[in-house]
C-alpha positions in Angstrom: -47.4 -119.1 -60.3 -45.9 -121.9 -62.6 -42.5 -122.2 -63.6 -40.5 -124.9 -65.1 -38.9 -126.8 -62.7 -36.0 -128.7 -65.0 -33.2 -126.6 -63.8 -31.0 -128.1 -67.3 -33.7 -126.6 -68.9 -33.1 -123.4 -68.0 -29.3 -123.5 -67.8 -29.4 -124.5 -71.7 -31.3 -121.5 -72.5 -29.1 -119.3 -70.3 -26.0 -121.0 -72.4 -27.7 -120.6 -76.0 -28.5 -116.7 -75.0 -24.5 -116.4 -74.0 -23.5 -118.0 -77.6 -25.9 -115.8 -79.2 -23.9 -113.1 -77.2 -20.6 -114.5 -78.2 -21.9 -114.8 -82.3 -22.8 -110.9 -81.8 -19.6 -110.7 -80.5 -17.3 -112.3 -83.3 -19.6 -110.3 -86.1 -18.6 -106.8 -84.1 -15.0 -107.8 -83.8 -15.5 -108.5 -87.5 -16.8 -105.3 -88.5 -13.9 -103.4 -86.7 -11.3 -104.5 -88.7 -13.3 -103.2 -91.6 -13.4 -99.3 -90.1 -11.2 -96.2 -90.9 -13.2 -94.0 -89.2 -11.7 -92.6 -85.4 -15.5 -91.8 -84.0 -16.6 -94.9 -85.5 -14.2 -97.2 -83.9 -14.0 -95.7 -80.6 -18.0 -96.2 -80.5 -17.8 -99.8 -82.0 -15.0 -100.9 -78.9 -17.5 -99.6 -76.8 -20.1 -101.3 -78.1 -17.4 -104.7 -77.9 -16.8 -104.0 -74.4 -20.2 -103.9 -73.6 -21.2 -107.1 -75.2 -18.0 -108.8 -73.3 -19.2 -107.4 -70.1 -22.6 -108.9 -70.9 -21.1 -112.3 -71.5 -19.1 -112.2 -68.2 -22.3 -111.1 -66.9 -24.1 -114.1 -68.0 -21.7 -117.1 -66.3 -21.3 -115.0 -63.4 -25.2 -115.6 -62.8 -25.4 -119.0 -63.8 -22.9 -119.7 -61.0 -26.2 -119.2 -58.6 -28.2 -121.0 -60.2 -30.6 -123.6 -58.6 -33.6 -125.6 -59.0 -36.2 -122.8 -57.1 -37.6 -123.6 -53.9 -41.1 -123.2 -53.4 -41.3 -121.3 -50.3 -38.7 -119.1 -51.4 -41.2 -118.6 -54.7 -44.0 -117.2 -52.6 -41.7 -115.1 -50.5 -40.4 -113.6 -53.4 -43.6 -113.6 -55.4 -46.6 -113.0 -52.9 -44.7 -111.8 -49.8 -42.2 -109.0 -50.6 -44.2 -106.9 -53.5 -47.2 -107.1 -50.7 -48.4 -103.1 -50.1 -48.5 -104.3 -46.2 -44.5 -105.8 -45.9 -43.5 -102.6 -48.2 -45.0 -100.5 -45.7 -43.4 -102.4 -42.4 -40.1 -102.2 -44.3 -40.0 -98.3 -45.1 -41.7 -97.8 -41.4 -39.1 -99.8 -39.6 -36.4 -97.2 -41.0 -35.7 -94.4 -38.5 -37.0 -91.0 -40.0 -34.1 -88.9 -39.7 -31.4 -90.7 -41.5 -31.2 -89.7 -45.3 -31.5 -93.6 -46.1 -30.8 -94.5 -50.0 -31.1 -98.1 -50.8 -29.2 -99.9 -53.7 -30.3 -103.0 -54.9 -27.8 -105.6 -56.9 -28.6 -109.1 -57.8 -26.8 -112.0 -55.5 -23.9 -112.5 -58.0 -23.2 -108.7 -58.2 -23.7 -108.4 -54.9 -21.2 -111.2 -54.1 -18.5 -108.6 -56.5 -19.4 -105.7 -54.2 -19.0 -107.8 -51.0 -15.4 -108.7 -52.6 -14.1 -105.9 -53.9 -15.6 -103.5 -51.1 -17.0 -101.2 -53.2 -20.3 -100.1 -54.8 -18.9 -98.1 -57.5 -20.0 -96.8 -60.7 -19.5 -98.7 -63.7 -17.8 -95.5 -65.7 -15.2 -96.1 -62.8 -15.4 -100.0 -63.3 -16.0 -100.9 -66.3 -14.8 -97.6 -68.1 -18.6 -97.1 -69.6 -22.2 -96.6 -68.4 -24.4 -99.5 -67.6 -27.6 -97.0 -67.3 -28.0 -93.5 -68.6 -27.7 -92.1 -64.9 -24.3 -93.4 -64.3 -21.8 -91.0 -63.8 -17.9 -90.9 -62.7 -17.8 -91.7 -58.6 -21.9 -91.3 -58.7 -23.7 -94.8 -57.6 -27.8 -95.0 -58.5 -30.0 -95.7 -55.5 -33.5 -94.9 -54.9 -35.1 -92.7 -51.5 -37.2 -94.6 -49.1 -40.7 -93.9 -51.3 -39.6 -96.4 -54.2 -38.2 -99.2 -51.9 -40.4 -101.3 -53.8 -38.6 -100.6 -57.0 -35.2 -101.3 -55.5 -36.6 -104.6 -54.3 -38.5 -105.6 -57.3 -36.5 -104.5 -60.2 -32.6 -104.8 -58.7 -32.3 -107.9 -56.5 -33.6 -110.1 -59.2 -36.5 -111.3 -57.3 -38.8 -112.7 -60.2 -35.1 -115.0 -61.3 -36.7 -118.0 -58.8 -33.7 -120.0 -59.9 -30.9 -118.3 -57.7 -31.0 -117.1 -54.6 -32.1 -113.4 -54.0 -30.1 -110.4 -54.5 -29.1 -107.7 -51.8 -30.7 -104.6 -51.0 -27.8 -102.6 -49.7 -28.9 -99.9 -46.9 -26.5 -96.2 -47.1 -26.8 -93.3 -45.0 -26.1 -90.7 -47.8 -24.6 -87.9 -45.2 -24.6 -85.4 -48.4 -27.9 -85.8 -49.1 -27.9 -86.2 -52.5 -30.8 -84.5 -54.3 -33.5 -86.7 -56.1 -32.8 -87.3 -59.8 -36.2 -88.4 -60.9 -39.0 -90.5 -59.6 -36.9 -91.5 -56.2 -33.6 -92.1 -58.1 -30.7 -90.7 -56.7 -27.4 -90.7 -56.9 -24.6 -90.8 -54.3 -20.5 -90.3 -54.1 -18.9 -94.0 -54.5 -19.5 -95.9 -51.7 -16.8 -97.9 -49.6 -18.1 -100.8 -46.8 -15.3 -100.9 -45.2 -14.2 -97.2 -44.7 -17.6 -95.7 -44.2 -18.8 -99.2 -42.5 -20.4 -96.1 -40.0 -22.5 -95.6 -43.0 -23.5 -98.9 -44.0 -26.9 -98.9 -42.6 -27.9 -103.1 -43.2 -27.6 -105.5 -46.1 -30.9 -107.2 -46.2 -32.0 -110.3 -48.6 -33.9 -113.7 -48.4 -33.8 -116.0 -45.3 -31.7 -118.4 -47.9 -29.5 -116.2 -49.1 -28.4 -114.4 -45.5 -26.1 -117.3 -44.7 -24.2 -116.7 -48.2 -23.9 -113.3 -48.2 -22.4 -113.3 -44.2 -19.8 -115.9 -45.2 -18.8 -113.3 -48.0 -18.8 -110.8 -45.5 -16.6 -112.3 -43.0 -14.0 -113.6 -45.6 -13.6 -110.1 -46.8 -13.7 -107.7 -43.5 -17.6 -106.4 -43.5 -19.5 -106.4 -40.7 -21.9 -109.4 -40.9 -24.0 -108.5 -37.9 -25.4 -105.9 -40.7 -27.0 -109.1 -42.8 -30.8 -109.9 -42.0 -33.3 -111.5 -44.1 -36.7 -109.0 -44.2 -38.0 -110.1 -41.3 -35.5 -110.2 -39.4 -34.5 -106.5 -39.9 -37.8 -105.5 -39.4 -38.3 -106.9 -35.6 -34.3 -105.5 -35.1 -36.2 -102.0 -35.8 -38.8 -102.9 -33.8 -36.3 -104.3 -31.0 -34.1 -100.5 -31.3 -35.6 -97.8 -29.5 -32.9 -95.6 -30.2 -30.6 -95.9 -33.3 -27.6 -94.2 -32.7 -25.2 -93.9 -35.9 -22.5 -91.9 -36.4 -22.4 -89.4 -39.4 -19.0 -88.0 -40.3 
């Protein structure tokens, strides 16, 4: 796989997509001083606050980033969409927990770890960031489409920052499937229904960043392993015993 490796390159096209943002911005902002229509407005604020949200978005991520690092290229790249690793990951988990996995890119998963919460973005934001996304519903996928949550929601093709989380719930009201192994669940809090956080798994670089986050904000870093790692603690468990209440 090639890539460039002239990290100001890619910062400077990361900054010229935010002022294109920002220019999309100002001509919205524009336009609403221009409307008389209720419906019309209400959608165009919308449309504002979803383009300021984007910007935020935007610096938010280029907080992370780094020039990549080669091995953690081909362990993103070659190791982790492997058919074999898929399968030792959705083996390792036990088979009578009703397991959802939500996956969140490092800088998102660096709000969660803050606030405590994964939460849907109607609640958050105060509008949808998918067309699944309800009031106190979270998406996450069953244990078939691991691969999806791995692939598409932890930003693992973004080599230049570290690797997102793939956050492991035990949904105790086993929420039906939506649609291809999407689901959704009630909103989820790590600290109250810690009993419930099952494991927060990413990249061997990013484990050491996502416990300090942990520790600084009350959530059980013992539940941080990189791939691997939670694989041979599966391994290492002969009998899970968790608590659903």
């Amino acid at each position: 796989m090639s890539f460039e490796t002239d990290i100001n390159k890619v910062l400077k096209m990361k900054l010229e997509t935010i002022e294109e943002l920002k220019q999309e911005l100002k001509e919205k902002e524009t336009i609403l001083e221009t409307i008389t229509d209720s419906d019309v407005i209400a959608s165009m604020k919308i449309s504002i606050d979803r383009l300021k949200y984007s910007i935020r978005d935007e610096y938010n991520s280029i907080e992370f980033y780094r020039t990549p690092i080669p091995e953690d290229v081909d362990y993103r790249i070659n190791y982790l969409t492997s058919k074999s690793f898929i399968k030792n990951l959705s083996d390792s988990f036990p088979e009578n927990l009703p397991l959802r996995f939500h996956g969140s890119p490092i800088h998102r998963s660096k709000q969660i770890i803050e606030s405590g919460f994964i939460s849907s973005s109607v609640d958050r934001l105060g509008f949808e960031t998918s067309t699944n996304n309800l009031s106190n519903q979270i998406s996450c996928y069953d244990r078939n489409f691991l691969r999806s949550s791995i692939i598409n929601y932890t930003d693992l093709n973004d080599i230049y920052k570290p690797l997102g989380c793939l956050f492991v719930l035990i949904d105790s009201n086993s929420s039906d499937v939506i649609s291809q192994g999407l689901c959704s669940m009630p909103n989820f809090n790590l600290k109250d229904d810690s009993d419930k956080l099952f494991g927060i798994i990413t990249s061997p670089e990013s484990v050491p960043i996502v416990k300090d986050w942990c520790n600084q904000h009350g959530i059980d870093s013992n539940k941080v392993f990189d791939y691997n790692e939670f694989i041979e603690h599966m391994k290492q468990s002969k009998k899970v015993e968790m608590t659903i209440g």
